[in-house]
N, C-alpha and C positions, 0 to 999 in steps of 0.2 A: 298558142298552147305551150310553144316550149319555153316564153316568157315567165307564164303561170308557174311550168314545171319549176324554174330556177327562183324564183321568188321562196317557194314554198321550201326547197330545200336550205335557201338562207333564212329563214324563218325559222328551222329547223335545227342548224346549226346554232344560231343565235341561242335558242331557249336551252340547247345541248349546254355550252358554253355557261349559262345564267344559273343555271342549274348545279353545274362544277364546281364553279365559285363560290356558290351559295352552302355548298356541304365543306370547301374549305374555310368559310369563314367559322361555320358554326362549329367547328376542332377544336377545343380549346389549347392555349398555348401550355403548353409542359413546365410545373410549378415552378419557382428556383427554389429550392430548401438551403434554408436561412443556418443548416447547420453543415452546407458542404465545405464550406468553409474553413480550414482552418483555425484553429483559435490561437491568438497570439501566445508564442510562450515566453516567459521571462525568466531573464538570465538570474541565477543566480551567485550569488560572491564566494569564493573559497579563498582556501590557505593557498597563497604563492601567485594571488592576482596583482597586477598594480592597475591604482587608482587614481583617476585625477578630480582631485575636488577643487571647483568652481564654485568662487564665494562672489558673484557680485559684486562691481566696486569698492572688493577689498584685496586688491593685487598679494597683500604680504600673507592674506593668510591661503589663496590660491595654491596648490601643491599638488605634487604627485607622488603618491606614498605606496608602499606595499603593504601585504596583506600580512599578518607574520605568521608565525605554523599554529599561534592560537587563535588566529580566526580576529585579531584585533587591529587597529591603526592605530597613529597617533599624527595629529595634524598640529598648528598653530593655537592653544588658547581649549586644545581640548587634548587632554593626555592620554585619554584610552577609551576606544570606544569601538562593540562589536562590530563588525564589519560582514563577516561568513553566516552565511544562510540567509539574508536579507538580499534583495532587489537593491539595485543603485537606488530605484528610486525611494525605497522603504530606510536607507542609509539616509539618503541626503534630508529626509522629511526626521529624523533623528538628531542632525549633525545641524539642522536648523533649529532645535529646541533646545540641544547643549550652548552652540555659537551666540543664541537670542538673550543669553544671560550676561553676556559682556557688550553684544551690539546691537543694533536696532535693526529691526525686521529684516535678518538674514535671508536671501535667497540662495538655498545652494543647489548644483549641480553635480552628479558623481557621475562619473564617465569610465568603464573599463575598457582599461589600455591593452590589458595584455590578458589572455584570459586561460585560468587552469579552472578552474568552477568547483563547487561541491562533490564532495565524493559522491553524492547521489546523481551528480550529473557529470561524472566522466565515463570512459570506459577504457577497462585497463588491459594493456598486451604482457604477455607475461610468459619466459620462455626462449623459444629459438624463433622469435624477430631478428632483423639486423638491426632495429633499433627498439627493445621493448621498453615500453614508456606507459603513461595515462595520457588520454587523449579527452577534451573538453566533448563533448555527446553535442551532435548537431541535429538538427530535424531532419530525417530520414536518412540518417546515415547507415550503409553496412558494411558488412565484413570486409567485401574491398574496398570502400572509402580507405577503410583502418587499415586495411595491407598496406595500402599507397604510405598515409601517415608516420608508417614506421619503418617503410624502406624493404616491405617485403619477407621472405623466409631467408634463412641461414641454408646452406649448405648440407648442413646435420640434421635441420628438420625435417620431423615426421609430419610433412603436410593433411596428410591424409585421414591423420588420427588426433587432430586436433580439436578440441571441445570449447564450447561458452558456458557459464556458468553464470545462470541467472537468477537471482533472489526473486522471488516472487510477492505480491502483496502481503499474502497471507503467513510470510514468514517461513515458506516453504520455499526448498531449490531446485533448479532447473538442468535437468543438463541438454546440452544440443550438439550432437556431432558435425565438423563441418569439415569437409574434404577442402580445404588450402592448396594442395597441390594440383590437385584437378580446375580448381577454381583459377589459379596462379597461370593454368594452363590453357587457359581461354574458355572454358565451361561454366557458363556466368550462370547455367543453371544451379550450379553451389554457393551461389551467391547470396546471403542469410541478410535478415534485418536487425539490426542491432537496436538495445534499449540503451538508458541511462543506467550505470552501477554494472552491466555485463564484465565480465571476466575473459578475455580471448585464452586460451592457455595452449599452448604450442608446444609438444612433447619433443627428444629428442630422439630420430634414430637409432636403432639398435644396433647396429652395421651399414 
């Protein structure tokens, strides 16, 4: 009898068990969406970048050139040629059509060495920084990435009453107050997301 008994309740378990299994296989697995993603963003070239262009098998016309404040270079074999608001790569697919007229099936490579980018893609401190400057916009930069960048607030600054000022698509502006000093002060709750083309403006103290 109590062989029977023990039989039946592993039989028991068993189908328990088959049964389990059976309703977690039939879960389906949770989609991936194909747009969690990230989408690559590309650099774009501004005034005061330098560049290095990579010609292929032709060491003399190889160079590393700046940007100059109109947005132009000038390399080997090509005397002026835009440069600001195009992709490295959208340059070198350019600097291969110009170069193609003196030599045979140019390959070239544009490489940014140093990078200040588009005004559409910096974002500028302006004010009582200790260092106010334009800063090149990264992916997912904010307000304290750019504190760090610029070495922080002055002595004089009105941390606390300091604004972004953001262009909007629609041609319309933004404003965003952001406490600096509280933020400065370990309250990472004040800690803002910054865009491409933002404005930091840092007021000065009244007393």
């Amino acid at each position: 009898m109590k062989s029977i008994l023990r039989n039946t309740l592993v039989w028991i378990a068993i189908a328990s068990m088959s049964a389990l299994l059976g309703a977690c296989a039939s879960v389906p697995a949770p989609a991936v969406s194909a747009t969690s993603a990230p989408s690559a963003e590309h650099y774009i070239i501004g005034p005061g970048d330098a560049l290095e262009i990579y010609v292929r098998d032709n060491p003399t016309l190889t160079t590393t050139v700046p940007v100059r404040p109109d947005g132009r270079i000038s390399i080997p074999l090509v005397q002026s040629i835009m440069a600001a608001g195009k992709t490295p790569d959208q340059l070198a697919d350019d600097l291969q059509q110009e170069l193609g007229r003196y030599i045979r099936s140019p390959l070239v490579t544009v490489i940014v060495k140093s990078f200040v980018g588009a005004y559409s893609q910096q974002v500028r401190v302006v004010g009582q920084a200790v260092t106010p400057k334009s800063v090149p916009y990264r992916n997912g930069m904010t307000v304290l990435d750019l504190m760090i960048d610029v070495g922080g607030l002055t002595k004089f600054a009105a941390g606390n009453s300091a604004k972004i000022v953001r262009h909007l698509p629609d041609g319309k502006e933004e404003t965003i107050p952001v406490r600096l000093g509280s933020l400065m002060n370990g309250e990472v709750k004040y800690n803002v997301a910054m865009r491409p083309g933002d404005i930091l403006i840092i007021p000065q103290s009244l007393f």
